[in-house]
C-alpha positions as CSV (number, residue, x, y, z in Angstrom):
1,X,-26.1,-8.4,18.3
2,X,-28.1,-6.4,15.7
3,X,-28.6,-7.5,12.5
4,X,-30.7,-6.1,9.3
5,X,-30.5,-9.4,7.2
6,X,-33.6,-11.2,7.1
7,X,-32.2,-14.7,7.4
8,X,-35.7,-16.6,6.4
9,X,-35.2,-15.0,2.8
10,X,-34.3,-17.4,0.1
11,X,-31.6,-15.2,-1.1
12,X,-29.9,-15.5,2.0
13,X,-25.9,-16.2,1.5
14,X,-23.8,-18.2,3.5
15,X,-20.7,-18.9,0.9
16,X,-19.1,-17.2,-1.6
17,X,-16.2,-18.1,-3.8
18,X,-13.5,-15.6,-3.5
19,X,-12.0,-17.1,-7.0
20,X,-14.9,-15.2,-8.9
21,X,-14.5,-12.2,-7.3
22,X,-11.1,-10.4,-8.9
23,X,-10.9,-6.7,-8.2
24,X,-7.4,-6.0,-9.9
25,X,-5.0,-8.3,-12.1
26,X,-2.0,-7.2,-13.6
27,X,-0.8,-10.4,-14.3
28,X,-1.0,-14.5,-13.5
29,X,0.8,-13.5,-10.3
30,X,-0.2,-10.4,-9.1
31,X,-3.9,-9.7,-8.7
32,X,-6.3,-8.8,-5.6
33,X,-9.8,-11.1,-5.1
34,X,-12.4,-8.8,-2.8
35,X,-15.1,-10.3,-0.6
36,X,-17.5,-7.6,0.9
37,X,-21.3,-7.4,1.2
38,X,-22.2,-6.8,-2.2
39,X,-20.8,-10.6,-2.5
40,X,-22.2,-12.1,0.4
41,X,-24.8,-10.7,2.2
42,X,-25.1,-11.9,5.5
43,X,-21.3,-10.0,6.3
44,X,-21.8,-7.3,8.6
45,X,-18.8,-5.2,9.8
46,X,-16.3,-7.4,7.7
47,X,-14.7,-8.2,4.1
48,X,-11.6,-9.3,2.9
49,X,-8.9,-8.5,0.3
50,X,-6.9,-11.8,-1.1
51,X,-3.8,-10.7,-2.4
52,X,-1.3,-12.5,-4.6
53,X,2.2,-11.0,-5.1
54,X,5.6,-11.6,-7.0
55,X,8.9,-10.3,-5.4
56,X,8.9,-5.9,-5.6
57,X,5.4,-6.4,-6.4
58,X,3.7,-3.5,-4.4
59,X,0.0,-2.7,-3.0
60,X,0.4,0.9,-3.9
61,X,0.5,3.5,-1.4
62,X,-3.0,4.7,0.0
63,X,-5.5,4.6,3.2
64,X,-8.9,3.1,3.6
65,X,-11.1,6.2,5.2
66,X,-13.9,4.2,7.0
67,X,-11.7,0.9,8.2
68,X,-8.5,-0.3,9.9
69,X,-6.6,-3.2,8.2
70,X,-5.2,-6.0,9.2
71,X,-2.9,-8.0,7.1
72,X,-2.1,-11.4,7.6
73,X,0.9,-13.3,5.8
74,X,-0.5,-16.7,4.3
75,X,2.5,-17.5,2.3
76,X,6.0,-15.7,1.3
77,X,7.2,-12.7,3.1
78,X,6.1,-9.0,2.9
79,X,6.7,-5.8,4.4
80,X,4.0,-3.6,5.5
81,X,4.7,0.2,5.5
82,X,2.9,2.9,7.3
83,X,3.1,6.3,8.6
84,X,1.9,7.0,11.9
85,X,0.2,10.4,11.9
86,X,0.6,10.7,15.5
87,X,4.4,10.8,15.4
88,X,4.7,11.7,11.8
89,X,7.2,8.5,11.3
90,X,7.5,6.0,8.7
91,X,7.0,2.4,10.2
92,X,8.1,-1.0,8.4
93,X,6.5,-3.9,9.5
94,X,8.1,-7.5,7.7
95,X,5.9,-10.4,8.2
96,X,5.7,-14.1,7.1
97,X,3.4,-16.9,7.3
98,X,1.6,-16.3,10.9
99,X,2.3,-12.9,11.0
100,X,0.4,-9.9,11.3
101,X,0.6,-6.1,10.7
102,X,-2.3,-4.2,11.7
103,X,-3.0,-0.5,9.8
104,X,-5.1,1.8,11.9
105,X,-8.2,3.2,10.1
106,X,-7.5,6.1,7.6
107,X,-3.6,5.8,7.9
108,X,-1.4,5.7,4.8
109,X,0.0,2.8,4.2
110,X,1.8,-0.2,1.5
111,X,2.5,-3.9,1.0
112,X,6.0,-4.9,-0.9
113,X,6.6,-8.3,-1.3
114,X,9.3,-9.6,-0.6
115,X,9.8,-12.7,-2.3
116,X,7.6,-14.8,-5.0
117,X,4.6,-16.3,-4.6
118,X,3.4,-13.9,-1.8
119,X,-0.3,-14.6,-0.5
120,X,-1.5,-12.1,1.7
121,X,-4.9,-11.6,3.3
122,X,-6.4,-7.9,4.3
123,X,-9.2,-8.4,6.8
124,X,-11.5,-5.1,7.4
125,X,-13.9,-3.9,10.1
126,X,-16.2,-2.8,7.2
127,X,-18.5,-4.3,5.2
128,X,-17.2,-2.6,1.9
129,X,-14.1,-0.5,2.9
130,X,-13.6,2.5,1.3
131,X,-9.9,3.8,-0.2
132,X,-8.3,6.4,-1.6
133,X,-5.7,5.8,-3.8
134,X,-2.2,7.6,-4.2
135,X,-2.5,7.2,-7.9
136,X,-5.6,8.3,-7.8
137,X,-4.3,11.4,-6.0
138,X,-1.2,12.0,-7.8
139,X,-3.0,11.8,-11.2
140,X,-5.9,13.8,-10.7
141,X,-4.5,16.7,-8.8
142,X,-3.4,19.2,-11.5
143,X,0.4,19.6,-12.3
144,X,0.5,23.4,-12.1
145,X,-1.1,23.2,-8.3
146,X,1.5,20.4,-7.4
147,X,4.2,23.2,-8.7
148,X,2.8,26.1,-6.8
149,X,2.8,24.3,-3.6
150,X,5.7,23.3,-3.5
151,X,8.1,25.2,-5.5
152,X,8.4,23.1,-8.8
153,X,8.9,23.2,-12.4
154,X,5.6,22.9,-13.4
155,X,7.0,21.1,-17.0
156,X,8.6,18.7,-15.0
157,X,5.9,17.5,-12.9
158,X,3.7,17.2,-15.7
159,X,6.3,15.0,-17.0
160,X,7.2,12.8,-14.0
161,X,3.7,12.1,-13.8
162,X,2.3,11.5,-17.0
163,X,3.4,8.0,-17.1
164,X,1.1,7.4,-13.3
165,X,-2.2,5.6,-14.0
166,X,-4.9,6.2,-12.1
167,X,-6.8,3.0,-10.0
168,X,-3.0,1.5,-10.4
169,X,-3.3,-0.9,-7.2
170,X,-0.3,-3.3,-8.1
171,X,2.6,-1.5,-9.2
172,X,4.8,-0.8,-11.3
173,X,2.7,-1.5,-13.9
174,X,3.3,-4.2,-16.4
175,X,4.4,-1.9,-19.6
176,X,7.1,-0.4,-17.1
177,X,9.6,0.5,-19.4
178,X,12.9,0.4,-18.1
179,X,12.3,-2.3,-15.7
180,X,12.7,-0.7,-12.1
181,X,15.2,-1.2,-10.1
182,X,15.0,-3.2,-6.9
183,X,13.1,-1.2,-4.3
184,X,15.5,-1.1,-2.1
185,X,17.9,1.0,-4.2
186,X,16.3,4.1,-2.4
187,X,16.1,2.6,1.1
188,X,19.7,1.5,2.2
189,X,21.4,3.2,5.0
190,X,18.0,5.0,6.2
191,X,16.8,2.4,9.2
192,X,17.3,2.9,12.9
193,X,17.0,-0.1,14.9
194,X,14.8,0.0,18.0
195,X,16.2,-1.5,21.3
196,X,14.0,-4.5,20.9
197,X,14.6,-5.4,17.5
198,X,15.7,-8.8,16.6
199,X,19.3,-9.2,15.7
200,X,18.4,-10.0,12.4
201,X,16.7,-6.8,11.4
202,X,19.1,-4.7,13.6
203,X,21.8,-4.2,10.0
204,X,21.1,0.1,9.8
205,X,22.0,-0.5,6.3
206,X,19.6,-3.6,5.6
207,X,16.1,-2.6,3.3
208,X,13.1,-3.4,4.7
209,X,12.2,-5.5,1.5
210,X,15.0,-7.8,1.4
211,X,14.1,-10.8,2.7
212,X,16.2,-12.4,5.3
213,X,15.3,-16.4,4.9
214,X,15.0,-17.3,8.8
215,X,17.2,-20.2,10.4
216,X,15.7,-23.7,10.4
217,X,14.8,-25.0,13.3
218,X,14.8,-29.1,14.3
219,X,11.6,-28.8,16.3
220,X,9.5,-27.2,13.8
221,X,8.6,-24.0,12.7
222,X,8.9,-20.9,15.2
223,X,7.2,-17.7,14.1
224,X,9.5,-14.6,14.8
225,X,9.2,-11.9,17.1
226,X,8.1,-8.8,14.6
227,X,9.3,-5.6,15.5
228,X,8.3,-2.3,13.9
229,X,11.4,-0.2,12.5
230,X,11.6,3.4,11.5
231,X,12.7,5.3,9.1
232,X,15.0,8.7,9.9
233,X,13.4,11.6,9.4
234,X,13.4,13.4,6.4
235,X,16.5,15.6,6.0
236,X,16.1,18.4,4.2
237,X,18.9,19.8,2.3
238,X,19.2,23.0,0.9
239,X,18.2,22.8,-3.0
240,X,17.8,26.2,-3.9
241,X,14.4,26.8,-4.8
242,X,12.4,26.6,-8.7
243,X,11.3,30.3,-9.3
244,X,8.2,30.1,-10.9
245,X,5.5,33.3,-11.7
246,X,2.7,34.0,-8.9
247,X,0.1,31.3,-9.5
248,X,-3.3,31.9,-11.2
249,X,-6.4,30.2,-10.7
250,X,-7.3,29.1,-13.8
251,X,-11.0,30.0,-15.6
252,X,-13.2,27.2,-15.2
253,X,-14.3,27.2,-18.8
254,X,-10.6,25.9,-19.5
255,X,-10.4,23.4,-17.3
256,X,-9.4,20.6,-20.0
257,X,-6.7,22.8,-21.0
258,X,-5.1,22.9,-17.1
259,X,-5.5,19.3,-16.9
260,X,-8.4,18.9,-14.1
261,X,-10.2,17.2,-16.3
């Protein structure tokens, strides 16, 4: 094994406390603690995340660029979301206490928990893993280049995403205003059940973050077979399409005017 750490130095670390370490907190019950080498440096290819979650609560979309993930379920119930860029599919992967879901490196992915007082734990192959954020993405990519690209009002998507903050990392964010509905709303009657799916997952209609409590069994607790489910893929209906003028790259001197700023 090679090693850079000179472990006859006085400031050589062996502990840390994870308590003093918060990266995000939106509230008592939804914040992230980090653990990389910048807290304790004699890690070398590893850190940790610790998350803490309320139901809906969700670890917003986005990828880490230099490590895979692994989430492991410490407490409450969670599903982990992902999309496969080999088969373009969007995977949901429930887990609870003893379970795993593991995120390749640089693949897009989210947590939504699933019930209260969800503890998670996101181990990386990276001393500091690096991320890129969909708020981050969605905020600081200018409105008029999201409406040329795709076809859009440009008004409207200046609206739609005003309200999205960047570095959001737990969402929705506290001063949502209406409170959201469930996240499910959007996610009934999408799911096709592999062959191997459990019988309990196997409802086409039943959201991937509404939590099934799991029988109780007399000899003790039994972990559950987790299977991956997909998502259909995205139908595309006809919408007939925003006409908008030619776009115009704008002149860089007014670049607080277009929003890049």
């Amino acid at each position: 094994m090679t090693s850079y750490m000179d472990y006859t130095s006085p400031n050589t670390q062996f502990t840390f406390d994870m308590n003093c370490s918060t990266l995000f907190k939106k509230d008592d019950c939804n914040y992230i603690n980090v653990l990389g080498i910048k807290n304790l440096n004699t890690l070398e290819n590893t850190s940790l995340l610790d998350i803490f979650l309320s139901q809906s609560n969700v670890v917003e979309p986005h990828y880490h660029q230099n490590a895979a993930e692994l989430v492991y379920c410490i407490s409450g119930a969670a599903v982990v979301s992902l999309i496969n860029p080999f088969t373009n599919e969007l995977l949901h992967f429930p887990i609870t206490p003893g379970q795993v879901a593991n995120v390749p490196q640089g693949w897009w992915h989210y947590e939504v928990a699933t019930v209260d007082c969800t503890h998670l734990l996101a181990i990386f192959d990276a001393p500091t893993p690096e991320v890129i954020l969909g708020s981050d993405i969605l905020s600081k990519t200018p409105a008029n280049v999201l409406a040329h690209t795709y076809c859009l009002n440009e008004a409207l998507v200046k609206e739609a995403l005003a309200p999205v903050k960047p570095q959001t990392l737990i969402g929705p964010p506290a001063d949502c205003c209406p409170p959201p509905q469930h996240v499910s709303e959007n996610m009934k009657g999408t799911h096709i059940a592999p062959a191997n799916m459990s019988p309990m997952m196997a409802n086409a209609n039943m959201s991937p973050y509404m939590h099934q409590p799991q029988a109780s069994q007399s000899f003790g607790y039994q972990p559950m077979a987790v299977h991956g489910y997909y998502t259909q893929p995205y139908a595309r209906p006809y919408v007939q399409p925003y006409r908008q003028l030619p776009y115009v790259q704008g002149n860089p001197q007014s670049a607080h005017e277009a929003g890049i700023e």
